[in-house]
Each structure stands twice: as structure tokens, then as C-alpha cells.
C-alpha positions in Angstrom: 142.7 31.8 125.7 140.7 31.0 122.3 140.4 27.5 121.2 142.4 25.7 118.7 142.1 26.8 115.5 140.8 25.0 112.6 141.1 25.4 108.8 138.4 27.0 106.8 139.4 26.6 103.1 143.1 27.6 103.0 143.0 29.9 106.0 142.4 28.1 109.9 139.3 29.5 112.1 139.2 27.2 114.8 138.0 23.6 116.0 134.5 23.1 115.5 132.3 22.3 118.9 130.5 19.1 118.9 126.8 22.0 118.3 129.0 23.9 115.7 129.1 26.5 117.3 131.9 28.6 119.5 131.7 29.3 122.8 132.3 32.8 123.7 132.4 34.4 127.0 132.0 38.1 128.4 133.6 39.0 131.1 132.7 42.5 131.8 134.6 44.8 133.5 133.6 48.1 133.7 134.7 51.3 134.5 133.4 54.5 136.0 129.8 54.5 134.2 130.4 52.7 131.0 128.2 50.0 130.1 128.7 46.8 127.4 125.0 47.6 126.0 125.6 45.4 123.1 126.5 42.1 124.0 123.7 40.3 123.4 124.6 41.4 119.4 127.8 41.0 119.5 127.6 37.1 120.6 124.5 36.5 117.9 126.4 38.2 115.3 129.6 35.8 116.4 127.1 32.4 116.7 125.7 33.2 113.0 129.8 33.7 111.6 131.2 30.2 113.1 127.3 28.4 113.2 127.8 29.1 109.3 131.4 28.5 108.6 132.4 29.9 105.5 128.7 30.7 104.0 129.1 33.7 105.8 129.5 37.0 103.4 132.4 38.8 105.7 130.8 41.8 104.6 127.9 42.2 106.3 125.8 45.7 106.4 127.8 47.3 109.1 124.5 49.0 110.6 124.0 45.2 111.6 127.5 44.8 113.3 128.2 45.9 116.5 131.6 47.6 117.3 133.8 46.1 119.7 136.9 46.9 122.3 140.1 47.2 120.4 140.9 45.1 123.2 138.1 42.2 122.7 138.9 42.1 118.7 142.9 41.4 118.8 141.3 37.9 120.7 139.1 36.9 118.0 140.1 35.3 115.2 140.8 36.9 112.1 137.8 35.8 110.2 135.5 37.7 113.0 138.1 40.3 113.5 137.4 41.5 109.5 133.3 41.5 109.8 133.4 42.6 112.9 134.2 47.1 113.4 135.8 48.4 116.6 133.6 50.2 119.5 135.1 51.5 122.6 133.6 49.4 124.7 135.3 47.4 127.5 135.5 43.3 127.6 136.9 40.8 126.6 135.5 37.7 124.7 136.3 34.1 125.9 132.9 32.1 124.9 129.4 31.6 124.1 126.8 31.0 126.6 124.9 28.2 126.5 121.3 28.5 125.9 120.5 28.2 129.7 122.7 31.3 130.4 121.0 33.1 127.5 118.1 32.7 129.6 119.4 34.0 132.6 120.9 37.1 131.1 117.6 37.7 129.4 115.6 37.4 132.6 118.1 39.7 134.4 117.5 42.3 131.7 114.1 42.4 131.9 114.5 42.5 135.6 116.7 45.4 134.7 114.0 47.1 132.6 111.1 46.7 134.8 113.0 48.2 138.2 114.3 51.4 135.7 110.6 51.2 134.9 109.2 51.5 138.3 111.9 54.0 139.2 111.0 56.1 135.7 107.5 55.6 137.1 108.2 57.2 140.7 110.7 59.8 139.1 107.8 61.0 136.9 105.2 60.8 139.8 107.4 63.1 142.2 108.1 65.6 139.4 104.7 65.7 138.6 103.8 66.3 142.7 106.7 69.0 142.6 106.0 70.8 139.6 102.5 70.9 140.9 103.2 72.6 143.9 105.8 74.7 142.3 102.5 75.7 140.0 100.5 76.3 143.1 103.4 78.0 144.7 103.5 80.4 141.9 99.5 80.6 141.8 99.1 81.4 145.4 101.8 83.9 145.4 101.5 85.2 142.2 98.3 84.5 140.1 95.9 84.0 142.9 93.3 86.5 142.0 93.8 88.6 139.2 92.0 91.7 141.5 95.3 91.2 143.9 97.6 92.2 140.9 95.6 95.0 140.0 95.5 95.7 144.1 99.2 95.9 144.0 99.7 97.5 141.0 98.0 100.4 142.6 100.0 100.3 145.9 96.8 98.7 148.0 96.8 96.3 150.6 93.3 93.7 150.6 92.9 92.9 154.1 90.7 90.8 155.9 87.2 91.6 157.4 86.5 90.9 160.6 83.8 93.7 161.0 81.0 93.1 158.9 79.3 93.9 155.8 80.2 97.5 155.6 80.5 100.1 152.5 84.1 101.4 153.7 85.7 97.9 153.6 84.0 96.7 150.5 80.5 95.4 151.5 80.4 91.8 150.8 82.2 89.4 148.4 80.6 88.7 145.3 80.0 85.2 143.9 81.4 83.4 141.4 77.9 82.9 139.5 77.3 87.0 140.4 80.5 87.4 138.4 80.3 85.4 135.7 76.4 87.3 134.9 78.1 90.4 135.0 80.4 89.1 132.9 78.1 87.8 130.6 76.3 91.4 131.1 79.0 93.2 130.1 79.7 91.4 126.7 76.5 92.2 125.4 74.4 95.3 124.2 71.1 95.0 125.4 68.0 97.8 125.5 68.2 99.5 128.8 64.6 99.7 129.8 63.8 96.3 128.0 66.6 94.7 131.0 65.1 97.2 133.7 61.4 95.6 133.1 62.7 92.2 133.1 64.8 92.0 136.0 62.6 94.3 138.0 59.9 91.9 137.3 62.0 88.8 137.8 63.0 90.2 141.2 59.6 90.9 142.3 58.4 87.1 142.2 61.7 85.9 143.9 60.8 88.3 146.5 57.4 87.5 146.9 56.7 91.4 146.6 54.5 93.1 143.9 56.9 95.0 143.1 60.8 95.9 142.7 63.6 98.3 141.6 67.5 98.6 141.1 68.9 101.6 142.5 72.7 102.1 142.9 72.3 101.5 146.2 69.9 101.8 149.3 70.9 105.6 149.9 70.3 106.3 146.5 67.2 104.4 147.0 65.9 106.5 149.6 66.4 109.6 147.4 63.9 107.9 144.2 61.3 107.0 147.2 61.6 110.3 148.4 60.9 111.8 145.4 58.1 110.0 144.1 56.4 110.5 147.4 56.7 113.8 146.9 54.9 113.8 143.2 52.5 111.6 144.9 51.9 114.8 147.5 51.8 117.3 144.5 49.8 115.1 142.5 51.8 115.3 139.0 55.0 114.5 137.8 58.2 114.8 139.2 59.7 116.6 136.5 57.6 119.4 136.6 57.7 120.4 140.2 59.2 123.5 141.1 62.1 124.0 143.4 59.3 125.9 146.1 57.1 122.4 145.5 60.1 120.3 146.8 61.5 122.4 149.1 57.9 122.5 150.7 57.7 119.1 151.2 58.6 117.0 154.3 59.5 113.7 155.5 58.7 112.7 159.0 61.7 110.8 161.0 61.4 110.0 164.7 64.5 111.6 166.4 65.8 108.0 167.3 66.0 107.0 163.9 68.0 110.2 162.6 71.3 108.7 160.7 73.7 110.0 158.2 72.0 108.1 155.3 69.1 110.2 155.6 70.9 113.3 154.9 70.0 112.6 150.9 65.9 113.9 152.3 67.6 117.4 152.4 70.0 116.8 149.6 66.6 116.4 147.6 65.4 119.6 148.8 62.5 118.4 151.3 62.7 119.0 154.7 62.7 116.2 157.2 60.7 117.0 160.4 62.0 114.8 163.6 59.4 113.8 166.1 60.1 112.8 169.7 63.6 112.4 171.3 66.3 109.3 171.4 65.4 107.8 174.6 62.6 106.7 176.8 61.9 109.6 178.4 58.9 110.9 176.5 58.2 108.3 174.0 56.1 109.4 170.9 52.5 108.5 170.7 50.7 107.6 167.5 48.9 110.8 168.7 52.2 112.4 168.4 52.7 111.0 164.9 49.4 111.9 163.5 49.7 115.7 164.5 53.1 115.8 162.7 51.4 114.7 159.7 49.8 118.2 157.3 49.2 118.7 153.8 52.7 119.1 152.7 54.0 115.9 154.6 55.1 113.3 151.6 56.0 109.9 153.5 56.9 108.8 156.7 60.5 107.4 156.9 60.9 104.5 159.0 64.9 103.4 159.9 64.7 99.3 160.8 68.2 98.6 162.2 69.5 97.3 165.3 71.9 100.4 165.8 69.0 102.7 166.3 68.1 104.3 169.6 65.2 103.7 171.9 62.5 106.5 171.5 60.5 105.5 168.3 56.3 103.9 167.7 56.4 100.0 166.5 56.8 99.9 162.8 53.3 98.1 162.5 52.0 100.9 165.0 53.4 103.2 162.5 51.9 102.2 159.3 48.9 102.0 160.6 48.6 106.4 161.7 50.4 106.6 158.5 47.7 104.7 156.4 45.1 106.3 158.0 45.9 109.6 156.9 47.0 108.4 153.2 50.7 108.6 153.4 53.1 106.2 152.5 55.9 104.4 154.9 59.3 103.9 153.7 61.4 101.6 155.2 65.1 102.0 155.4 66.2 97.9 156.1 69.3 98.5 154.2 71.3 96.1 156.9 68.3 94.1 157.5 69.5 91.0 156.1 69.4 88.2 157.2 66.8 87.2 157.8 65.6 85.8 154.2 61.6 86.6 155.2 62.3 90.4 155.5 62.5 90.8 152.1 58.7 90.3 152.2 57.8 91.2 155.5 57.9 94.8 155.7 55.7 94.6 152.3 53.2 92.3 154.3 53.4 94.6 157.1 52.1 97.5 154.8 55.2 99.6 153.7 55.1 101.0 150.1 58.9 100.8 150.0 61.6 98.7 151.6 65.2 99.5 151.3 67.9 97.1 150.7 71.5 97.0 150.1 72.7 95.2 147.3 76.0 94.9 148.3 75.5 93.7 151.9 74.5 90.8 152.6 72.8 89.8 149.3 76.5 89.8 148.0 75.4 91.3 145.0 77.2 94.4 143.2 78.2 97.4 146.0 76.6 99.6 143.8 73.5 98.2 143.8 70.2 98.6 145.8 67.2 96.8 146.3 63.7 98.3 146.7 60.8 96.1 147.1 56.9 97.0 147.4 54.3 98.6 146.1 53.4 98.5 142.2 52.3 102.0 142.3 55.1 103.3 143.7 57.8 101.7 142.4 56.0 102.7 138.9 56.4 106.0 139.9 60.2 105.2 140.7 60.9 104.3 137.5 59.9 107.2 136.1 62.2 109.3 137.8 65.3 106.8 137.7 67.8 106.0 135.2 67.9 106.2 132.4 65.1 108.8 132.5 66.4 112.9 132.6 66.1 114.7 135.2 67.3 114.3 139.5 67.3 109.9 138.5 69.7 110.2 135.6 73.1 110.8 137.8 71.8 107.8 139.7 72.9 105.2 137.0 72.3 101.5 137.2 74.8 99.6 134.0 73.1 96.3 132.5 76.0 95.0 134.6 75.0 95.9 138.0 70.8 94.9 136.9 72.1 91.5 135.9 74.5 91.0 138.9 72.2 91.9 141.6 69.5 89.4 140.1 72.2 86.7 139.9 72.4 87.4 143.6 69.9 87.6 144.7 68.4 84.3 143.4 71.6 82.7 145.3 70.5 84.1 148.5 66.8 82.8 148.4 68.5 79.5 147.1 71.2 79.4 149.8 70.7 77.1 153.5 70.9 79.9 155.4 70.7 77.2 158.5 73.9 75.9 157.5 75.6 79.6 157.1 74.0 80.3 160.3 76.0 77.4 162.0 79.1 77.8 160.4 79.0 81.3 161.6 79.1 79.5 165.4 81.7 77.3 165.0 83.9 80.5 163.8 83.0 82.2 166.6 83.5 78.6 169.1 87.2 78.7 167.3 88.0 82.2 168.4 86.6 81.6 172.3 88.0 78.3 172.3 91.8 79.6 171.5 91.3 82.0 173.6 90.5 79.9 176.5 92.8 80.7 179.6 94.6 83.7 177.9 96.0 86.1 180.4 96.1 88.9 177.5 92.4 88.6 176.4 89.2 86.8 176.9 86.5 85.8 174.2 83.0 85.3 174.5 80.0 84.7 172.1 77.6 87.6 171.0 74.2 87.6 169.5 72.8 89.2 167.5 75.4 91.7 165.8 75.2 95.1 165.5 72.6 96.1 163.0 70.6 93.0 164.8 70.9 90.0 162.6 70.9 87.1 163.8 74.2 86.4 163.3 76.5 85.4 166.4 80.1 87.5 167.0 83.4 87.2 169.3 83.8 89.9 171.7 87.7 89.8 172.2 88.0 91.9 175.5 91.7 93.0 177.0 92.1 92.0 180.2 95.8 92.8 180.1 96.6 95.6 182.7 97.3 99.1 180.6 96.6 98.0 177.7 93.2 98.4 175.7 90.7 97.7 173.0 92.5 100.4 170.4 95.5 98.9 171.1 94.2 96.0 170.1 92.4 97.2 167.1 96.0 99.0 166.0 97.6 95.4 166.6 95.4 93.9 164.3 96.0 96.0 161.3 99.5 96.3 161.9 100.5 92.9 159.9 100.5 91.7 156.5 97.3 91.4 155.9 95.9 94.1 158.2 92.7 92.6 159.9 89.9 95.3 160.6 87.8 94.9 163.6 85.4 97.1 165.6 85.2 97.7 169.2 82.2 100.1 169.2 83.7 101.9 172.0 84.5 98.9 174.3 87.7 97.9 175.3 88.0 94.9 173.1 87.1 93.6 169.5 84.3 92.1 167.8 84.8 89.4 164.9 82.3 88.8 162.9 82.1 85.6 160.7 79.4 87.0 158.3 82.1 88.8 156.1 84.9 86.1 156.7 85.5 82.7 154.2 87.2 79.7 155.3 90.6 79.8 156.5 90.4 83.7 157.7 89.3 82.6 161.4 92.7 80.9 161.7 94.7 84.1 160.7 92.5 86.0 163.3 93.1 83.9 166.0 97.1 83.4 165.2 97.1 87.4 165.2 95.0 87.6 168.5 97.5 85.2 170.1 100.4 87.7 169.3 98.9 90.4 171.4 
């Protein structure tokens, strides 16, 4: 019920309250989700009408009114009920609160606001944390790697290594610094030779060698060295050699060293003469080696690898016949890293030319090589190699590749190859670990790999009756992504760490397990 009313001129309002003013009351009730958001202006709006009496204008700028309940303004009295618009709101109006309730209802509101605050507050964190890994979801699936689009646009499957640095599966990966300087490389026109000098010089000091040159690789390599040995031999220029001055020449190759990558000697047109057998039976002499040495004999070519056969002189047993009778020693090290110090050592030892991969273990550009040595002779390499005409044009090097491989290999002589030797053992200390009471298979730790690195490997070996190492092999590359391995005619696997990142070990292991 409202209080008495009192008269106001010739109408009655109501009986004035001891403060003047009219004690109204809300009583909310509300309904399903509707809330009575103005109050607090309603009851100022009603306080200023009866604190005033009749100085207040009933007509009031209604965006200063609040609307009420049809319900609340049939209570009111008529004074309020004519300032005053409708609003479907629900409540009904009994009184006023007193300045101490004002309080309250204040304080409750801005307890109100600040727990909607803190809620807004953990609402926003957890869409942030989801739309983050919604984004990452997305990345990782999707936008990983822009080579993996490109992969699958072309129907190809990346995969992981688990064999090694080798040309089939891709060499090595490149790094993000190698990238961005061919990148850089790329966007750029540059004189070709001006670049060749530069880098080629640059290299040499990083690699403590007088000397250096970019090939597209260390087979291509071998072909240049071969070449300028051979105009060495003849005593002028490559270019003007005839067909019967080449095909004269020969390269001398002990029989243990004989590989596929020396099949570019013949592709030259020089003959390559093979001297002793690929065992221990008769081991060459440097007796031997001298007598295979005549007029028409260009260089001696000298395979450093940890795959060769037994049946071959020293390599410092080697130089030495060879220097002697004034021929130089190329050395095929194309696998032959690490370690760091023999990119200098075979120099130091007295080769003319050293033969490195560029996309091995340098993690440079796969087409790319490194040769390392003598000024002389690498002057004499660059003259027959790109961009020059003749048998070095086909063998093209872009300002891409120069600039890659130098970007590389400054990383490698930077890098703590200590540390990457140790992580390489705790890769290989996961996989014989996991593998620890397996009835299936049994893991144990090898060293050094195969081309004789000294970098430790797995050997996964079947112990599971009928089953064997190619049956393992096939299980490996069966899955999304296929894993390649090597079980150089063992009946098991080898993992090798060298070509694996973080996180692959794991997927090797999980897939082992299956078998």
C-alpha cells in the first residue's frame, strides 16, 4: 500500500515524511532471465519529484526517465505516474531506501561487477588458450611447412630419416639462416664471377685451406679435378685438348676404392687404371703404385670413406709416391664429415684436392659441393667450371646455391659439435633403452656409422623366430610417415640420429614397438 496522500496545490500527492522525502520500496520479482537494470534511476528520479514537491517540471526530457512496469505505475501516484513512461519491466514500488540501504545495494553491485569481471576475465583467457590451439591445430595440420603443401600437392609422402645423410632421401636439412641467404640470393642480380671469387675466397679462410670451389656437388666435383689434372698432364688448356688427349689420359684408383661415383673418370673420357685387389691378400706396395704411374697418368684418386674395402696404401703413404713423381692426389671425402678438422686435414696432409658434399653433413644446398686445396689447382678449376663454355658449363652453380653453401658452412665451423655429438647418444640410449627386454627385437649401440664418422647408431636386430631384418625395414615404411632405415644386409635395422631432429626418435621407437 502507498501512503496517505497529501494535497499539492489543488490536486493531493501524499503526506510528506519527516526528510521530505517518500519512501519507496522494490521488491523484485523476476522472471525467467529478466532483470530490473534501472532501479537505482527510477528511485532518484522518484526522490527528486516528491524531495521537490511541486518545483518539479512534470515534463522532464524523457531520455532522463526511466520506463516502468505497467504494473509498478498504476501504484504511484498520479503526479509520478505523468513524468514517469512505462517499461516492461517487473516490480512493484512500495518505498525508498534509506541511505544505509543505498549503500548496500551499491556495494552489492559493484560486487556484481567485479565477479562478471573476473568471469569476463577467465572467459577471455580460455578463448584465447582455445583459439590458440585451434590456430596451432590448424598450423600443424595444415600450414606447418609450406614444402608439405607443395609435397602433397604433388602426391608425395616426406618421411622420416633414420638412415643417414644420403642423396636418395634428400641429403640433409637445410637451416633456417642457409634459407633465408638463399633467399636473400635469390632476390638479387649479382655478377656471377664477381660472387664465385668472393665466396670461393671467403670459404677458403673458414676452411683454413688456400684454396676453394663450388661445384654442384662432390661427383661433379671429381669430374672439374679430373679435368684440370688432365690439362695439368697436357700442359695447356682444357679447352683445346683433343678427344685422343683425354681419352689418353688416366687416373689411378686402387681396386678397393672402385665406387659408382667414380664412373664420371670415364664419363670424362680418361681411363681409370685400378691397382691391387679388395682384400688383404696381396696388398699394394708404394712399389706397386709408382710403376702404375707413366707419362699419360693425370692424378691419383684417393676414396676416404669408411665403406671402402681393405686392400689400399695409407693415404699419407700415398701422397708421398705420388709427389715424388709430380702428380697430384685427389681425395674423394665426400661423406667425410664430421669430423670438423677434415676439412683441412687432407690439405695438410698434401692433397691438391679434397672432395666434399655440400648437402651432407654441411647441411648446405644438395646441389652443392665443396672442394678445398691447392691455389693452383683450383685456379685451374675455375677455368673450366661454370659459367665458363665448354665440359664446366652443364655443371651450373646459381648465386643461390654459392650463397647457401657459404651460409653453411660458416654454421658448421660455428656449431658445438660436442654437444651434437652427445645428443646423437642419448637418441640412440632412447632407442636401446625401449627396447630393453623386448621379445621381438633387441637394440644395441654402434660406432662409428657407416661411412666412419664418429657418430654413434642403433642396431635394431629381430630376434623374433621367422621373421627378419626386411621385414622389418617393410614395417617401418608401411605407416604414415614411412620411416626409412638400412640394414646393410643384416637381419635388423640401423637408426641413425645424424639425419633425425627432435621428436623423430619417439616416432621411431613407437613404430619399433609395433613390430
Amino acid at each position: 500500500m502507498l501512503p496517505p496522500l497529501a494535497q499539492h496545490g489543488n490536486k493531493q500527492i501524499g503526506t510528506p515524511i519527516d526528510d521530505g522525502r517518500m519512501r519507496v520500496k522494490i521488491r523484485r520479482s523476476i522472471h525467467h532471465t529478466q532483470k530490473l537494470d534501472n532501479t537505482r534511476n527510477t528511485i532518484q528520479i522518484a526522490q527528486r519529484l516528491l524531495r521537490h514537491g511541486k518545483n518539479v517540471d512534470p515534463r522532464l526530457p524523457r531520455s532522463r526517465i526511466p520506463l516502468l512496469n505497467p504494473d509498478t505505475r498504476t501504484q504511484l501516484p498520479p503526479v509520478l505516474r505523468a513524468v514517469l513512461p512505462g517499461r516492461p519491466l517487473t516490480g512493484n514500488v512500495q518505498h525508498v531506501p534509506d541511505q544505509t540501504e543505498m549503500h548496500k545495494i551499491r556495494d552489492r553491485r559493484a560486487d556484481r561487477r567485479q565477479r562478471q569481471t573476473k568471469f569476463l576475465e577467465l572467459l577471455f583467457r580460455m578463448h584465447t588458450i582455445v583459439s590458440f590451439q585451434c590456430a596451432w591445430f590448424f598450423h600443424v595440420k595444415h600450414c606447418e611447412d609450406p614444402r608439405m603443401n607443395i609435397y602433397s600437392e604433388l602426391g608425395i609422402r616426406p618421411i622420416i630419416n633414420a638412415a643417414g645423410t644420403y642423396t636418395v632421401l634428400g641429403g640433409s636439412r637445410m637451416s633456417e639462416g642457409t634459407l633465408a641467404a638463399m633467399r636473400d640470393a635469390a632476390a638479387e642480380f649479382v655478377p656471377i664471377r664477381d660472387l664465385q671469387k668472393a665466396v670461393h675466397s671467403a670459404l677458403a679462410k673458414l676452411t683454413n685451406n688456400p684454396a676453394a670451389y663450388v661445384p654442384n656437388g662432390a661427383a661433379s666435383g671429381l669430374y672439374l679435378a679430373v679435368a684440370a689434372s688432365i690439362e695439368m698432364r697436357r700442359g695447356k688448356p682444357f679447352r683445346y685438348l683433343t678427344r685422343d688427349d683425354i681419352a689418353r689420359a688416366n687416373v689411378v684408383m686402387f681396386k678397393a676404392h672402385r665406387n659408382p661415383y667414380d664412373l664420371v673418370i670415364g664419363q670424362l673420357g680418361a681411363q681409370c687404371r685400378e691397382l691391387g685387389f679388395a682384400n688383404l691378400i696381396h696388398p699394394p706396395t708404394e712399389e706397386d703404385l709408382a710403376n702404375a704411374i707413366d707419362t699419360d697418368t693425370a692424378a691419383i684418386c684417393f676414396a676416404a670413406s669408411g665403406w671402402v674395402a681393405q686392400g689400399a696404401l695409407l693415404l699419407d703413404r700415398t701422397i708421398a709416391v705420388a709427389k715424388a713423381r709430380g702428380v697430384p692426389v685427389i681425395v674423394d671425402a665426400a661423406a667425410q664429415l664430421p669430423p670438423l678438422e677434415n676439412l683441412w686435414r687432407f690439405t695438410e696432409q698434401g692433397a691438391a684436392c679434397t672432395l666434399f658434399s655440400g648437402g651432407k653433413d654441411l647441411h648446405g644446398p644438395q646441389a652443392s659441393g665443396l672442394m678445398v686445396g691447392e691455389k693452383d689447382f683450383h685456379d685451374r678449376v675455375a677455368s673450366i667450371g661454370f659459367p665458363n663454355y665448354g665440359v664446366g658449363r652443364m655443371m651450373k652453380v646459381g648465386r643461390e646455391e654459392l650463397l647457401g653453401l657459404y651460409a653453411a658452412v660458416k654454421e658448421y665451423v660455428a656449431m658445438d659439435h660436442a654437444a651434437r655429438f652427445e645428443w646423437c647418444e642419448r637418441q640412440v640410449a632412447l632407442v636401446t633403452d625401449a627396447l630393453a627386454g623386448s621379445k621381438s627385437l633387441s637394440a644395441s649401440r654402434s660406432f662409428p656409422n657407416e661411412a666412419g664418422q664418429p657418430i654413434a647408431r642403433a642396431f635394431v636386430e629381430v630376434i623374433a623366430p621367422g621373421r627378419t631384418g626386411d621385414d622389418l625395414q617393410a614395417h617401418l615404411k608401411e605407416n604414415d610417415p614411412p620411416i626409412h632405415t638400412l640394414t646393410e644386409n643384416r637381419n635388423g635395422v640401423y637408426v641413425n640420429p645424424m639425419s633425425l631432429r627432435e621428436g623423430e626418435t619417439e616416432i621411431v621407437i613407437r613404430r619399433l614397438k609395433k613390430f
